[in-house]
C-alpha positions as CSV (number, residue, x, y, z in Angstrom):
1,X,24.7,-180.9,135.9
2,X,23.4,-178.5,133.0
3,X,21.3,-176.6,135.3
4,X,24.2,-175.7,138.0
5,X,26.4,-174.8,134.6
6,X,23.7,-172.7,133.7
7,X,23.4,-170.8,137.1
8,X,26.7,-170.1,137.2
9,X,26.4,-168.5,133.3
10,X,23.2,-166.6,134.7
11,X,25.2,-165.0,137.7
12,X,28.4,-164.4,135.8
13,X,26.3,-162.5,133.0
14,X,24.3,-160.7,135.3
15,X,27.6,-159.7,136.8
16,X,28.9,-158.9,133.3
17,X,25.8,-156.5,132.7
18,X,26.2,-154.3,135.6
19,X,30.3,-153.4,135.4
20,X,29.7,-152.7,131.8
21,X,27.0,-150.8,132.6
22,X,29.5,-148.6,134.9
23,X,32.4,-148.5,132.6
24,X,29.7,-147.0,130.0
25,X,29.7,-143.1,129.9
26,X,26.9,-141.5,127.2
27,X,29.5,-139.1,126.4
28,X,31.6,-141.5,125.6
29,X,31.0,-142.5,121.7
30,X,33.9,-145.8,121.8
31,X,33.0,-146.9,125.4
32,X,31.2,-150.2,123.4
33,X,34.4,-150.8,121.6
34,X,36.5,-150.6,124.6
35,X,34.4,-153.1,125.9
36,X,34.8,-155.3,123.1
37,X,38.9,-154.5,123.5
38,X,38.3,-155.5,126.8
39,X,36.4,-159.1,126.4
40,X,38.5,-159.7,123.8
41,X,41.6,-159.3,125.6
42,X,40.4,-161.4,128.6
43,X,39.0,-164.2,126.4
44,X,42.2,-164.5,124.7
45,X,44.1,-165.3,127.6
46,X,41.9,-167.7,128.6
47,X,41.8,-169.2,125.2
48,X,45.9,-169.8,125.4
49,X,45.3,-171.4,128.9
50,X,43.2,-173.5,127.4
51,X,44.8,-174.3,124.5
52,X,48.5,-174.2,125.8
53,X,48.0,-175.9,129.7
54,X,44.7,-177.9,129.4
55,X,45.9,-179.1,125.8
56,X,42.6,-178.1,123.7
57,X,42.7,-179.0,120.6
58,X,42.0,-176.1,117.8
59,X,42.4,-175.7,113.6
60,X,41.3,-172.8,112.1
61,X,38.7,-175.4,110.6
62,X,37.4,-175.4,113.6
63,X,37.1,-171.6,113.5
64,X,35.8,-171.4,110.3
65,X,32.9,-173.9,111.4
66,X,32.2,-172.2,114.5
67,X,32.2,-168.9,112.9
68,X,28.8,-168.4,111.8
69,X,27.9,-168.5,115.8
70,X,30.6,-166.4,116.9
71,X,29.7,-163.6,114.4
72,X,25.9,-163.8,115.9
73,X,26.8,-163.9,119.3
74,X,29.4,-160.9,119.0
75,X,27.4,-158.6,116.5
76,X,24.5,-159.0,118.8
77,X,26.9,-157.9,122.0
78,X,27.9,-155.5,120.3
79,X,24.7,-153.9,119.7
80,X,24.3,-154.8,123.8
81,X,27.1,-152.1,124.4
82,X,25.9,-149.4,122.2
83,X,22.6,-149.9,124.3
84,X,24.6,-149.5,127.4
85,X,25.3,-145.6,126.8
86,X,21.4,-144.7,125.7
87,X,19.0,-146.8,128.2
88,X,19.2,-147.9,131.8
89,X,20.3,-151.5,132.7
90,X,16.9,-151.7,134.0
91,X,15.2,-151.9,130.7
92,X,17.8,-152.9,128.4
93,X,19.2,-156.3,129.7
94,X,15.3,-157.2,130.1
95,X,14.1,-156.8,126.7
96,X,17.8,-158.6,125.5
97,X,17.0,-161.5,127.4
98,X,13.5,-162.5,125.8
99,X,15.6,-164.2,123.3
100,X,15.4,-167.0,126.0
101,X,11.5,-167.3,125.0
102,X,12.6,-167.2,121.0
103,X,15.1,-170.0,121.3
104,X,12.6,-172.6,123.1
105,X,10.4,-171.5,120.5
106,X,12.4,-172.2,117.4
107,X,14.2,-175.3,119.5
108,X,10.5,-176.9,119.6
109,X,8.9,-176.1,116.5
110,X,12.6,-176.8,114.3
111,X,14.5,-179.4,116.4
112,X,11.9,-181.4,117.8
113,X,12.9,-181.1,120.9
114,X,10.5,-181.4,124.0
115,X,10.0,-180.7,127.9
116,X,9.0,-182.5,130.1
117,X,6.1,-182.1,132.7
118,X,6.7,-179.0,135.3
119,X,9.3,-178.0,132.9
120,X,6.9,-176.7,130.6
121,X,5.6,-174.9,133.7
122,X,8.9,-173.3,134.2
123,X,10.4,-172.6,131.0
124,X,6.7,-171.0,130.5
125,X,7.5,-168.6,133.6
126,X,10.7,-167.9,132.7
127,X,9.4,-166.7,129.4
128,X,6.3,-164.7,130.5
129,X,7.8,-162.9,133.3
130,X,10.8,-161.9,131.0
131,X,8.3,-160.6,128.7
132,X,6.5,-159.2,131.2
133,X,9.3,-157.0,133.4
134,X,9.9,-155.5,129.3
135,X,6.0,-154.5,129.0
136,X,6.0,-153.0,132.7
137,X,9.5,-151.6,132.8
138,X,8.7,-149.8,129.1
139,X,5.7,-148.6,130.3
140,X,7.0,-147.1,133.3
141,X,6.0,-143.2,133.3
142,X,8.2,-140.3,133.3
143,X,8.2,-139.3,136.8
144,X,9.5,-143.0,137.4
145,X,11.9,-143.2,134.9
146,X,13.5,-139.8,136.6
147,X,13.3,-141.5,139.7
148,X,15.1,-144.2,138.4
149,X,18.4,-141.8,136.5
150,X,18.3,-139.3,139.6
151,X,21.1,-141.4,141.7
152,X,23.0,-142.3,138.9
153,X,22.9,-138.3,137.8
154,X,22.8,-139.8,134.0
155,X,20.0,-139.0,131.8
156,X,18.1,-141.1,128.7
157,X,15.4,-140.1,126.3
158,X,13.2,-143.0,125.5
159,X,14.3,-142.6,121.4
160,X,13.8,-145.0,118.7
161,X,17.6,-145.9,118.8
162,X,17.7,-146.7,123.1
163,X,14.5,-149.3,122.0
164,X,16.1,-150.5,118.2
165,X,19.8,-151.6,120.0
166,X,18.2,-154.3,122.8
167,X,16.1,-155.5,120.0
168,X,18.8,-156.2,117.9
169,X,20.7,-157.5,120.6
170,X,17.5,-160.3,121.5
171,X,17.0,-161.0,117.3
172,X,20.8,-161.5,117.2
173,X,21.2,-164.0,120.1
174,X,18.4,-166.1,120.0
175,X,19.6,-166.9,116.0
176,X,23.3,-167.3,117.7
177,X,21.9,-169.6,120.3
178,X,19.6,-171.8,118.0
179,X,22.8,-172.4,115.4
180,X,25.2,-173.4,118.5
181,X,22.6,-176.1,119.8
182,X,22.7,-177.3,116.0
183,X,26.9,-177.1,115.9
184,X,28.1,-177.7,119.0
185,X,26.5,-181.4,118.7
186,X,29.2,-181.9,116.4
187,X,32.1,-180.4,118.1
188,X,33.5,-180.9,121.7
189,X,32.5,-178.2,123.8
190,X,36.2,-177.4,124.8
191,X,37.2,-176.8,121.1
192,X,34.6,-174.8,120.3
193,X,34.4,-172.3,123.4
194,X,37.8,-171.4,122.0
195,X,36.8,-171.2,118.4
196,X,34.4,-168.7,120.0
197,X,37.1,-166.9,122.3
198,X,39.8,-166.6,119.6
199,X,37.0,-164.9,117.4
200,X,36.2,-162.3,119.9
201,X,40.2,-161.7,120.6
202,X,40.4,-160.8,116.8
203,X,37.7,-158.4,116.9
204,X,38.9,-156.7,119.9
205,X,42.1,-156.2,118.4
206,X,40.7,-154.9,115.5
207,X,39.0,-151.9,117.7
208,X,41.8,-151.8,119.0
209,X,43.2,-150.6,116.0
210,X,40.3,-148.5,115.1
211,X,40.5,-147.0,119.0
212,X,44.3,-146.2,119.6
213,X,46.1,-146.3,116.5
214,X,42.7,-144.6,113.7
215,X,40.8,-142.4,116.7
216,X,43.7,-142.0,119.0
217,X,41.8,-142.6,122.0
218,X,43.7,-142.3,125.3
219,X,43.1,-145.6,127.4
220,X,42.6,-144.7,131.7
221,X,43.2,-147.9,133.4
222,X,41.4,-146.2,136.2
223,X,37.7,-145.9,134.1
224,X,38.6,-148.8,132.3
225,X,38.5,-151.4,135.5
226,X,34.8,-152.0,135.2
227,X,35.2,-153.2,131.8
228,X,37.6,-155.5,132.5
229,X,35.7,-157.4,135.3
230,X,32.8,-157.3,133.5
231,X,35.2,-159.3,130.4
232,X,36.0,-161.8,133.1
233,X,32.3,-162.4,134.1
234,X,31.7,-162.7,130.5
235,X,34.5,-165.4,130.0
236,X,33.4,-167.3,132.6
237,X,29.7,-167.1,132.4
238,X,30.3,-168.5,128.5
239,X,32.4,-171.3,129.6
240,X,29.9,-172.1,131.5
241,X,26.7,-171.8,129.1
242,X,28.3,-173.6,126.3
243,X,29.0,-177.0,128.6
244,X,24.6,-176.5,129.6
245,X,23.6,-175.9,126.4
246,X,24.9,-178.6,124.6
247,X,23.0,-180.7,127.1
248,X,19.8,-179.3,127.6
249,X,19.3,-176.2,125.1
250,X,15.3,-176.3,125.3
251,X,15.7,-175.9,128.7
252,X,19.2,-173.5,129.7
253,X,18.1,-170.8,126.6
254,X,15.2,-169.4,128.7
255,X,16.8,-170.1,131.9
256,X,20.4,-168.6,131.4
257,X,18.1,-165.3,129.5
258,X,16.7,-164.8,133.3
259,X,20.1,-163.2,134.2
260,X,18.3,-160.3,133.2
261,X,16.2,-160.6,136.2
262,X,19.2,-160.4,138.5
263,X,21.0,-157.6,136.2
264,X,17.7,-155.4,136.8
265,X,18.1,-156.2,141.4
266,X,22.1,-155.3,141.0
267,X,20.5,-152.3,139.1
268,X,18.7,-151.6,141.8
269,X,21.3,-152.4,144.4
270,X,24.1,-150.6,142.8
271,X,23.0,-148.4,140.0
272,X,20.1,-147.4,142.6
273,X,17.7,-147.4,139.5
274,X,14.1,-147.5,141.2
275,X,11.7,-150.8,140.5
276,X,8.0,-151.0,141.2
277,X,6.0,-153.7,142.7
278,X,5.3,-155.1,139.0
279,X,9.0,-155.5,138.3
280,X,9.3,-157.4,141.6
281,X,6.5,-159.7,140.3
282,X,7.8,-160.4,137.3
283,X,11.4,-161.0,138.6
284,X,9.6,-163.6,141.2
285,X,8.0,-165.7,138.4
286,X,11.2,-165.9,136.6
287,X,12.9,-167.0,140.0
288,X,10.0,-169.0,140.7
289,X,10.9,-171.2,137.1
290,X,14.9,-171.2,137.8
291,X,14.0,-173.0,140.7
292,X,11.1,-175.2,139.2
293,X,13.5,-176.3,136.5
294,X,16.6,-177.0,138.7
295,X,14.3,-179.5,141.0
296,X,12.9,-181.3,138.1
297,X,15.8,-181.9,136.5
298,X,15.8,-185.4,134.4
C-alpha cells in the first residue's frame, strides 16, 4: 500500500511544482509568500475537515511535538518558492529532490534500517539519476538554457542565489523527513498530518499580515489561481506521503523525491522548457526504480 500512497504524493507534488511555478513572476518580490498564504489557506480547511467531520483528534501538545518537523518542512518550502522566481523548474525541483538520496542515507547509517534485494537496485537509480538530471541540467550551456526561457519569454542568470535557494530547500527536507520517520512512529498519522497543516495555516496567516495589512499588496484572484491549485496538490500529495512514510521511509524518501522527474516533463510539456537526450536518460532511470520498487514490494 506505501508504494501507491507514495505515487500519488509523487504526482500531486509534481503537480504542485508546475502551478507554482506559473503563479511565480520574477518581478514579483511576495509571489513566495502568496504562495505560502495560499497552502496555508487550503491546508487549513482541510485540517477542520479533518478535525471537525472525520473526528481527528488534536492538542496543541501534539503541535508542539510535531513542530520541530513542521518548521523543517515549511522553512525548506519556503526557500522552494523564493527559487521559483530566479531558476527554471527544470533545474530547481531536480536539485530539491536529491534530498531523497540524503534521507536513505541517514535512514541506513542512523536507523538501521535496511532494503531488501532489487530494492537496493532501485532506490540506487532513483538516487543516481536524480543526481544525475542536477549535474546534466547545471551544466547545460548557454545557448540551451536560452532555448529553454525563450517560450516562456522569462529570463534567469545562473547567480549564486538561483543555485543557494534549491540547496537549502534539499538540506532542509531531507533533515525534515529523517525527524518525521523518527516522530511519526509515535503518533497516528491522522493527528499529525494536522499538527503539520495547522502549522502551515499559522504561517500563511502571518504573511498574510505581512502581505495585506504591513506591504499592502493588492491580491488578483485572476494571477492568483495557479497558486491555489498548486496548495491543493500540495495538501493532497502530503496526506498522502505521511500515511507511506510511516511505513516504509527507506524506501518512499527517494521514491516520492522522483516527482522532480515528472515536474522537469510538465516543464517541458507546459513551461515548454527544452531537455536534452541526457535529461531523458536520467528521468528514465528514475522511472525505471519507481517501477522496480513498486513490483518488489514486501
Amino acid at each position: 500500500m506505501w508504494f501507491w500512497l507514495a505515487l500519488i504524493a509523487l504526482l500531486c507534488w509534481s503537480g504542485s511544482d508546475l502551478f507554482c511555478k506559473i503563479g511565480s513572476k520574477p518581478n514579483d518580490k511576495y509571489s513566495h509568500l502568496k504562495i505560502v498564504m495560499a497552502v496555508g489557506m487550503v491546508m487549513g480547511l482541510h485540517a477542520c475537515f479533518e478535525i471537525f467531520v472525520n473526528g481527528v483528534s488534536i492538542t496543541f501538545s501534539d503541535i508542539g511535538k510535531y513542530l520541530p518537523v513542521s518548521a523543517l518542512y515549511i522553512s525548506s518550502m519556503i526557500f522552494g518558492y523564493v527559487a521559483l522566481r530566479y531558476i527554471e523548474l527544470s533545474i530547481s525541483s531536480p536539485i530539491q529532490n536529491t534530498s531523497g538520496a540524503l534521507v536513505a542515507i541517514l535512514c541506513f547509517f542512523i536507523l538501521d534500517e535496511r532494503l531488501v534485494g532489487m530494492q537496493w537496485v532501485a532506490v540506487g537509480l532513483v538516487c543516481v539519476g536524480l543526481v544525475a538530471l542536477s549535474i546534466v541540467t547545471m551544466r547545460d550551456d548557454d545557448e540551451l538554457r536560452q532555448m529553454r526561457q525563450s517560450k516562456a519569454n522569462v529570463k534567469y542568470t545562473k547567480s549564486f542565489i538561483a543555485l543557494l535557494l534549491p540547496i537549502l530547500y534539499c538540506i532542509l527536507d531531507a533533515a525534515g523527513t529523517f525527524a518525521d520517520s523518527i516522530i511519526i512512529e509515535t503518533m497516528d498519522e491522522n493527528t499529525a498530518n494536522v499538527a503539520y497543516e495547522l502549522t502551515f495555516l499559522a504561517m500563511g496567516l502571518v504573511c498574510a499580515v505581512y502581505v495585506l495589512l504591513i506591504k499592502k499588496e493588492r491580491i488578483v484572484l485572476k494571477a492568483e489561481y495557479p497558486k491555489v491549485i498548486g496548495a491543493i496538490f500540495e495538501t493532497a500529495g502530503q496526506f498522502a506521503y505521511i500515511f507511506a512514510l510511516s511505513a516504509n521511509s527507506i524506501a518512499t524518501a527517494p521514491m516520492v523525491s522522483a516527482y522532480c522527474a515528472v515536474s522537469v516533463l510538465w516543464s517541458r510539456i507546459f513551461l515548454k522548457e527544452k531537455l536534452s537526450y541526457k535529461q531523458y536518460i536520467c528521468i528514465g532511470a528514475v522511472i525505471a526504480g519507481i517501477i522496480i520498487l513498486g513490483f518488489f514490494e514486501e
